[in-house]
C-alpha positions as CSV (number, residue, x, y, z in Angstrom):
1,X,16.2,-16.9,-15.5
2,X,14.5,-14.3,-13.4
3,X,14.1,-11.1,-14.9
4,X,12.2,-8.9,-11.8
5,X,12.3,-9.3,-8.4
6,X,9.1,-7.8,-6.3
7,X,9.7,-6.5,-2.4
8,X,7.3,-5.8,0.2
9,X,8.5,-2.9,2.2
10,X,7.2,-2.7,5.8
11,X,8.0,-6.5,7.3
12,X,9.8,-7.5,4.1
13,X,12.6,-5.0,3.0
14,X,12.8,-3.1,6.2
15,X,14.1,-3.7,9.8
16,X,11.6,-3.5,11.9
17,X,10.6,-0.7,13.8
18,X,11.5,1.6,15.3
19,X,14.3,2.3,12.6
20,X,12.9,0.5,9.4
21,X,15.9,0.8,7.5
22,X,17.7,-1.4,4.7
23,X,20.3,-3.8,6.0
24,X,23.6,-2.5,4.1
25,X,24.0,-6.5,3.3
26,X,20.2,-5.9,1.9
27,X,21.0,-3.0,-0.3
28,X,24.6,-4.5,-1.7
29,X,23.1,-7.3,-3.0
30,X,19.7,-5.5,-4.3
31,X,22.5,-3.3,-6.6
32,X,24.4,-6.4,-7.2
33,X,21.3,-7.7,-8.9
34,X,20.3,-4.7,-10.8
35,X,23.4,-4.6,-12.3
36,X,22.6,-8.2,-13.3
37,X,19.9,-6.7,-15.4
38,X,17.0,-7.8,-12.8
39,X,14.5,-5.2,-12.7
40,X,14.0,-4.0,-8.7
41,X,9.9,-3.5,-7.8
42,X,9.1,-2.2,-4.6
43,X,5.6,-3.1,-3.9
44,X,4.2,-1.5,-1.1
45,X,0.7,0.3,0.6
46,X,2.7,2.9,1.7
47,X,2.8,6.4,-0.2
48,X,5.3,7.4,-2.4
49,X,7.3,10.0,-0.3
50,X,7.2,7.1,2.0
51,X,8.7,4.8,-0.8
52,X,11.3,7.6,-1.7
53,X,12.3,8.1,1.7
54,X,13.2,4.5,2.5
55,X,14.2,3.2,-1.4
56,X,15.7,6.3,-2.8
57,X,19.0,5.2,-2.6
58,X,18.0,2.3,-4.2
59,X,18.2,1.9,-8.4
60,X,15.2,1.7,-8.9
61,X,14.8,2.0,-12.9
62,X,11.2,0.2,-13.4
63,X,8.0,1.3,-12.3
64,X,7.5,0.8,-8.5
65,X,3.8,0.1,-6.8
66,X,2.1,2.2,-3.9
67,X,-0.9,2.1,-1.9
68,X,-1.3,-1.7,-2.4
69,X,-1.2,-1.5,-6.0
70,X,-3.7,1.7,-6.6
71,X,-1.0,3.3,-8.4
72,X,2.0,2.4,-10.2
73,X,4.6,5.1,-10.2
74,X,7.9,6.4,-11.8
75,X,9.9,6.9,-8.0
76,X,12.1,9.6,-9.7
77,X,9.7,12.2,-11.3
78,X,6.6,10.9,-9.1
79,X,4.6,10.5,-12.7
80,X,1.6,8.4,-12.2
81,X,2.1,5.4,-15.1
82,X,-1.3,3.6,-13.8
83,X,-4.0,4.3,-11.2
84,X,-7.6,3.1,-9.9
85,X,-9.1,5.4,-7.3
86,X,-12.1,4.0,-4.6
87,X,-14.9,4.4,-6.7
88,X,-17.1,7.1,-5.5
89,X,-20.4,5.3,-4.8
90,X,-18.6,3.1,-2.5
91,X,-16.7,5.7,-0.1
92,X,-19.6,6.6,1.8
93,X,-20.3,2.9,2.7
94,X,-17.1,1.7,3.2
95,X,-16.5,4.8,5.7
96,X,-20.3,3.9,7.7
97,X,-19.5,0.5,7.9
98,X,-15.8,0.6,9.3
99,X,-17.6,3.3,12.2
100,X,-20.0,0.4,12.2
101,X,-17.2,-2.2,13.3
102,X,-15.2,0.4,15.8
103,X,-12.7,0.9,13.7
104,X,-11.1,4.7,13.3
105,X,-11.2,5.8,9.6
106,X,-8.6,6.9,7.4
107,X,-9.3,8.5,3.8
108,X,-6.3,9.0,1.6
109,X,-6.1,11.5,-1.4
110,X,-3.0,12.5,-3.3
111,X,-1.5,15.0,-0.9
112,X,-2.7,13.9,2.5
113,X,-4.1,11.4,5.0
114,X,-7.2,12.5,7.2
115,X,-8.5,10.4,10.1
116,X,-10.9,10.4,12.6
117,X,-10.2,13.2,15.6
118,X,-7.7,11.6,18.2
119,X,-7.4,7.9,16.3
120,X,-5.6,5.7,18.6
121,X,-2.4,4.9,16.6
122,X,-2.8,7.1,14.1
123,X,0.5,9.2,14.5
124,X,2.4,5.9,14.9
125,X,1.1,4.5,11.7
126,X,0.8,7.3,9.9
127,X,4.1,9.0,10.7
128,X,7.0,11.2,9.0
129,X,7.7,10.6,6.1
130,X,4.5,10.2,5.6
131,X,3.1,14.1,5.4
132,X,0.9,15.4,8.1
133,X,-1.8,13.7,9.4
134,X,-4.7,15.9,9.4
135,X,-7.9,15.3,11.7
136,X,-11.2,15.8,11.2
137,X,-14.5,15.4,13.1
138,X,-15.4,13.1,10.8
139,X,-13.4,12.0,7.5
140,X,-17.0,11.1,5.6
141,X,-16.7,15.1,5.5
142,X,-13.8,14.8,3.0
143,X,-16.8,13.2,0.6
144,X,-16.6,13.7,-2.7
145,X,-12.7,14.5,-2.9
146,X,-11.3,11.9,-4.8
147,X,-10.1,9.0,-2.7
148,X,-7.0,6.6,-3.3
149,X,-8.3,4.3,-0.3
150,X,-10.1,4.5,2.7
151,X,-8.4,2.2,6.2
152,X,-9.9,1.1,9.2
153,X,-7.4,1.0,12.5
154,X,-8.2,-1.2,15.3
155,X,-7.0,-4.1,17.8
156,X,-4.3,-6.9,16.3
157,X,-6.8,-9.0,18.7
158,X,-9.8,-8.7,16.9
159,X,-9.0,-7.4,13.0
160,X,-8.5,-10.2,11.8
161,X,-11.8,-11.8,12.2
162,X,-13.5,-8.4,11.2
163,X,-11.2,-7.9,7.9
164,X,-13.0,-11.2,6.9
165,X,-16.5,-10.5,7.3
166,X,-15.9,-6.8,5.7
167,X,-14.8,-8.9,2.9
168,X,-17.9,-10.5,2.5
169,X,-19.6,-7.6,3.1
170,X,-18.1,-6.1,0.3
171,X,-17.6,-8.7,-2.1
172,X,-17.3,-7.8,-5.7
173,X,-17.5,-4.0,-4.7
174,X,-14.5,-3.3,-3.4
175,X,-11.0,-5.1,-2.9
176,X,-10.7,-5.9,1.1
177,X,-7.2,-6.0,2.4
178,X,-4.7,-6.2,5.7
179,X,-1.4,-4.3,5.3
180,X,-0.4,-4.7,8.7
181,X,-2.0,-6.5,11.9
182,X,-4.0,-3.4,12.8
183,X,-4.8,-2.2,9.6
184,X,-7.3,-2.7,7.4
185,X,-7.8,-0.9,3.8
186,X,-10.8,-0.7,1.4
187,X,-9.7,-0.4,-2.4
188,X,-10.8,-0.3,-5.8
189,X,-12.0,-3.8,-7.1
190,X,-9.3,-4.5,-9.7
191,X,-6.6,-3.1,-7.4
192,X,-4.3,-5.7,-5.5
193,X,-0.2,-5.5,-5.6
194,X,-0.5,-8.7,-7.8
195,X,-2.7,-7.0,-10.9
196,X,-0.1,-4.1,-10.6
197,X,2.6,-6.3,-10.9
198,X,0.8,-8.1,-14.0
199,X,0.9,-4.6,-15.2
200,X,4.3,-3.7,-14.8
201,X,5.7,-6.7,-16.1
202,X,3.8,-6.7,-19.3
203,X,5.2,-3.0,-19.9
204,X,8.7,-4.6,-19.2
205,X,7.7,-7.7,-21.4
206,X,8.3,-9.8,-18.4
207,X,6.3,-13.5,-18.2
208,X,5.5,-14.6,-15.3
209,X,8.0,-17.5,-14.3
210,X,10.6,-14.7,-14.8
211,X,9.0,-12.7,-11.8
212,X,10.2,-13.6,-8.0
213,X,8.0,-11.4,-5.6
214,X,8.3,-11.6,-1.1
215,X,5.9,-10.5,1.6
216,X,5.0,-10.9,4.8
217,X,1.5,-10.2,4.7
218,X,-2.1,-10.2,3.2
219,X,-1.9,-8.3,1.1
220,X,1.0,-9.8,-0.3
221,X,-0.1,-13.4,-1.1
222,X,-1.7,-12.7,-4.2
223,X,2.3,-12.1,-5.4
């Protein structure tokens, strides 16, 4: 019998742009299975005023996953249950070598997003209800706030390719992911959407076989 059913958001649980809603059909049978007694994850890369914005209609009881599994949340008071920030001796890097590749930076704390000055993209991607983007002449500035993750943006075309060789590159230092086809994202080592989930369901006293988890991405294959 399954127990917890994990969601991706963007690609997954949402229409696609530019409404990224959930379908009513979606949401009646996501209630229909909470009151079951299945326990309803969102796991997503996305912040959480994006999570409560799209899923706060949702009953979402158990501990829900954000920014690719850097932090596992309670949706309703916004208390952080888990977290691993970017360690700090790896920002730096991470920040020169993305600049390195062409790829417009991104560096995420708590409160805010700050790119690179006039990032293609970056007001699509980074939109309401995601706060305010702010820009900066150069996001390495923000150096040593603390960081949940730092992204590169770039062309569908060519990301691909460079996510894979920034993976080597930073191979046992930092976890290398792609939350969408232009977006790349440099994490803490032991963070992934999968370990958060490990996480979540051995609060919940959840075994594996008992979990069902969906994506649409690479990030989400670990699930």
């Amino acid at each position: 019998m399954y127990r917890l059913l994990a969601i991706d958001l963007d690609g997954t649980l949402l229409t696609p742009s530019p409404h990224k809603i959930i379908t009513p059909h979606t949401f009646d049978v996501l209630c229909r299975a909470s009151a079951a007694g299945m326990a309803l994850v969102i796991a997503t890369g996305q912040m959480l005023q994006v999570l409560r914005a799209a899923c706060g209609d949702l009953p979402l009881t158990a501990p829900q996953i954000i920014e690719n599994g850097a932090m596992v949340v309670d949706i309703r008071s916004g208390r952080v249950l888990h977290e691993k920030l970017l360690p700090a001796e790896h920002i730096l890097p991470a920040l020169d070598t993305l600049r390195s590749f062409g790829l417009f930076r991104a560096y995420h704390t708590y409160e805010r997003v700050y790119v690179d000055y006039n990032t293609p993209r970056a007001r699509n991607w980074y939109r309401p209800p995601v706060p305010p983007v702010v820009e900066v002449e150069d996001v390495a500035s923000l150096y040593p706030q603390s960081c949940i993750k730092v992204a590169g943006i770039g062309e569908e075309s060519t990301l691909r390719e460079k996510r894979i060789e920034l993976e080597r590159i930073f191979a046992g230092k930092l976890y290398v992911t792609q939350s969408s086809f232009d977006l790349v994202e440099f994490l803490h080592p032991e963070v992934s959407k999968v370990n958060a989930l490990k996480t979540i369901a051995a609060d919940l006293g959840i075994a594996p076989e008992e979990i069902v988890a969906i994506g649409d991405n690479h990030n989400d294959i670990g699930m």
